[in-house]
C-alpha positions as CSV (number, residue, x, y, z in Angstrom):
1,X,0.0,0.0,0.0
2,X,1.2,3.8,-0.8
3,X,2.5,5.0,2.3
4,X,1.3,8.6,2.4
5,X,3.3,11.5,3.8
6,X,2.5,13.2,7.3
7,X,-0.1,16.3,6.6
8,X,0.3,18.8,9.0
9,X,-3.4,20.1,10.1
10,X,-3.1,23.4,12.9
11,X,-0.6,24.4,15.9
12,X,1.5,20.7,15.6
13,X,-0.9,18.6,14.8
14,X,-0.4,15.7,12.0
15,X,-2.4,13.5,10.0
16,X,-0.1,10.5,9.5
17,X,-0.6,6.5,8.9
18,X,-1.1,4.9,12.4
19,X,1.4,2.8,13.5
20,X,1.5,-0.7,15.8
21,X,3.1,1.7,18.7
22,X,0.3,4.2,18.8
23,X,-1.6,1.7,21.0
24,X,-1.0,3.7,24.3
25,X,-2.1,6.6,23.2
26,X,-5.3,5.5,21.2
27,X,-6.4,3.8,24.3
28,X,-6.0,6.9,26.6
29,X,-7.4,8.9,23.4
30,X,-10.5,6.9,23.5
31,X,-10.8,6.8,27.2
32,X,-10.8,10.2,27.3
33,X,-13.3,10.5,25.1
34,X,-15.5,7.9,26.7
35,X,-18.6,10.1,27.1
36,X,-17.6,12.3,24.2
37,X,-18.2,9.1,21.8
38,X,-20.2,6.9,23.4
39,X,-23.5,8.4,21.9
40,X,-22.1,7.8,17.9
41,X,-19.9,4.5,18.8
42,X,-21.0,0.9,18.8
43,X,-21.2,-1.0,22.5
44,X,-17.0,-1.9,23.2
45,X,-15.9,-3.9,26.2
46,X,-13.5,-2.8,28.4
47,X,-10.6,-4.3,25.7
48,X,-11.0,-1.6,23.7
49,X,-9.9,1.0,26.3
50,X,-6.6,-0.8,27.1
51,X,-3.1,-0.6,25.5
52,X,-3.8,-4.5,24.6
53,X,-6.8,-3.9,23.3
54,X,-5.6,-1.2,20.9
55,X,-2.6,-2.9,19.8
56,X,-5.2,-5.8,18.6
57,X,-7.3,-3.6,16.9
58,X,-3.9,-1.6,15.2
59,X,-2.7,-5.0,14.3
60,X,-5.8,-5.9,12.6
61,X,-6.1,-2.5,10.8
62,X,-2.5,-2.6,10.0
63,X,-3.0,-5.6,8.1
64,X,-6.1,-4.5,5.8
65,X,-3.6,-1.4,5.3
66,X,-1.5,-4.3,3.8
67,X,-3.7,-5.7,1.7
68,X,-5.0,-2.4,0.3
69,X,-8.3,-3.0,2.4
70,X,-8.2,-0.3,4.9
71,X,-6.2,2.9,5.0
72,X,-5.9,4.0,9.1
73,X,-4.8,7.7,9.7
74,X,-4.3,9.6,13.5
75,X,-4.2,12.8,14.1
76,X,-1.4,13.1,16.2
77,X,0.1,16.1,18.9
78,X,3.2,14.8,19.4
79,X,2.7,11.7,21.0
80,X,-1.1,12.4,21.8
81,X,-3.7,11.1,19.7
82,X,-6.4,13.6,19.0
83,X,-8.8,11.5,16.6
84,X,-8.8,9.2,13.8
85,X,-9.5,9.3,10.3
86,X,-9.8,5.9,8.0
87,X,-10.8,4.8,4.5
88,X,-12.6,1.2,5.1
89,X,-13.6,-1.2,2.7
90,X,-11.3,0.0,0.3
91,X,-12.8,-2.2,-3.2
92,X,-11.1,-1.6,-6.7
93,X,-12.5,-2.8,-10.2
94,X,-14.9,-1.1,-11.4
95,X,-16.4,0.2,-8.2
96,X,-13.2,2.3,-6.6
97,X,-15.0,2.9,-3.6
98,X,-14.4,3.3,-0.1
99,X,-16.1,4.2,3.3
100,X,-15.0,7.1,5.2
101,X,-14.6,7.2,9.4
102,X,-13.8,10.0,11.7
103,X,-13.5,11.1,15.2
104,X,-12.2,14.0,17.1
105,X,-11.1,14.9,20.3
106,X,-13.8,16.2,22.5
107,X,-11.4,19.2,23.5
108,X,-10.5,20.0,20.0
109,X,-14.1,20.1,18.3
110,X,-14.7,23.5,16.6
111,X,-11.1,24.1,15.0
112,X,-11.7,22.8,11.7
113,X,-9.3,19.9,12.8
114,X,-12.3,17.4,10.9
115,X,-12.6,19.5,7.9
116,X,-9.2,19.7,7.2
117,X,-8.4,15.8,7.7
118,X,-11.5,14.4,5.3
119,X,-10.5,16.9,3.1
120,X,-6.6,15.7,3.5
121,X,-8.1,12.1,2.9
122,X,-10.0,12.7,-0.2
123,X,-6.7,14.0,-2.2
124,X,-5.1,11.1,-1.0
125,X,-7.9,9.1,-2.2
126,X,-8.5,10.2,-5.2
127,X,-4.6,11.3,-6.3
128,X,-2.8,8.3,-4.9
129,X,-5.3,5.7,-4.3
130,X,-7.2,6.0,-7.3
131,X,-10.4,5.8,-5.9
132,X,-13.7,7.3,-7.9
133,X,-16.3,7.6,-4.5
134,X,-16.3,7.6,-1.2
135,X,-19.3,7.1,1.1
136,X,-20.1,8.4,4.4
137,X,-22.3,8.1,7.6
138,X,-23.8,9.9,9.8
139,X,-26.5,9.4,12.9
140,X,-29.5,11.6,11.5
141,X,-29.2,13.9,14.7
142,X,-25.2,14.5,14.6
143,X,-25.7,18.1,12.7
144,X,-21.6,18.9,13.3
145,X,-20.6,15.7,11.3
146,X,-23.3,16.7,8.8
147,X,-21.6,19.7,8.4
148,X,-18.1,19.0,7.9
149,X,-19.3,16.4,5.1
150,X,-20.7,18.5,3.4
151,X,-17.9,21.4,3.5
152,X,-15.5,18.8,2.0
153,X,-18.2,18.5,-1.0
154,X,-20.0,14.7,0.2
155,X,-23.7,15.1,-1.1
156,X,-26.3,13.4,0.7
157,X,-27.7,10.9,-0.9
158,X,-30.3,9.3,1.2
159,X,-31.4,7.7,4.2
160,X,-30.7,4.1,5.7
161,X,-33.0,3.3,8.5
162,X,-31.9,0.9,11.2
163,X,-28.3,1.1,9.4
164,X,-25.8,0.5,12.5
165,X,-26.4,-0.5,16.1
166,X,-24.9,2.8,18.0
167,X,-25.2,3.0,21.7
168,X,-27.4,0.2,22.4
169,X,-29.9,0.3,19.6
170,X,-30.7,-0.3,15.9
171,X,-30.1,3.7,14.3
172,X,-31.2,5.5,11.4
173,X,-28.3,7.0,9.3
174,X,-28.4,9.4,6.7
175,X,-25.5,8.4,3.9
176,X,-23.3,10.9,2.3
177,X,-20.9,10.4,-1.0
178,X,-18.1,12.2,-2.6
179,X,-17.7,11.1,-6.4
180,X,-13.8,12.8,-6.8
181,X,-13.5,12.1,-10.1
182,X,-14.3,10.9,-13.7
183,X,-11.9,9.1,-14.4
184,X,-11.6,5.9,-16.4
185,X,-11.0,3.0,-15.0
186,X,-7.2,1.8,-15.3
């Protein structure tokens, strides 16, 4: 997979490929953020929050990175993780598609720090992976994700109901895509 460079986002922070020793920090990142996520995040056991549990999950992303399945970005503040950004279920052919994930830090909502990393991701997508669309997701009531999709020009293009189980129940989602280009397929 094409490794890309470290984009710097505002006042030190980096978007940058995730790496197997980031575990310690995601797992303070997301138990920081406990309350901050829990109302857009699946149910997690208390694996997820630890050091051990990260470095599974890292592993396991790490390895769809490999095999051009998954693409994992942090935004990092030195050695603090302040969100993540990823490009799942990465398909070629004919499709070129991909799903788009994103969190941020609680403390650092508001400061365009989203914005600039899905925009970030869709150049990356579209100049060095090749892709033609990505697709998004959001929980119909989370207005500030809304917002930053559509700032990065993502359309919306419907609504799923009962899409993802979020928080202890079956959710509606409304779904958001962003064809970046017309190209034809290599």
């Amino acid at each position: 997979m094409i490794v890309p460079p470290p984009v710097p986002l505002a006042d030190g922070i980096t978007l940058r490929i995730a790496a197997a020793d980031d575990a310690e920090a995601l797992a303070d990142a997301f138990t920081r953020n406990l309350e901050h996520l829990r109302p857009t995040s699946p149910p997690r056991d208390e694996s997820f929050f630890t050091a051990d549990g990260q470095a599974a999950r890292l592993r396991d992303q790490l390895e769809q990175w490999e095999s051009g399945r998954r693409v994992p970005w942090v935004l990092a503040d030195g050695e603090r993780i302040l969100g993540t950004v990823a490009l799942s279920n990465i398909v070629l052919g004919p499709w070129r598609n991909a799903h788009l994930e994103y969190w941020i830090d609680a403390g650092h909502i508001g400061r365009g720090l989203a914005t600039r990393a899905v925009r970030s991701v869709c150049r990356t997508a579209d100049e060095r992976l090749g892709l033609h669309r990505i697709e998004a997701s959001t929980l119909v009531e989370n207005v500030p994700s809304q917002r930053v999709l559509l700032g990065c020009g993502f359309t919306r293009i419907g609504m799923a109901p009962d899409y993802l189980h979020i928080a202890g129940a079956w959710r509606d989602h409304l779904l958001f895509q962003r064809v970046l280009n017309d190209r034809p397929v290599p």
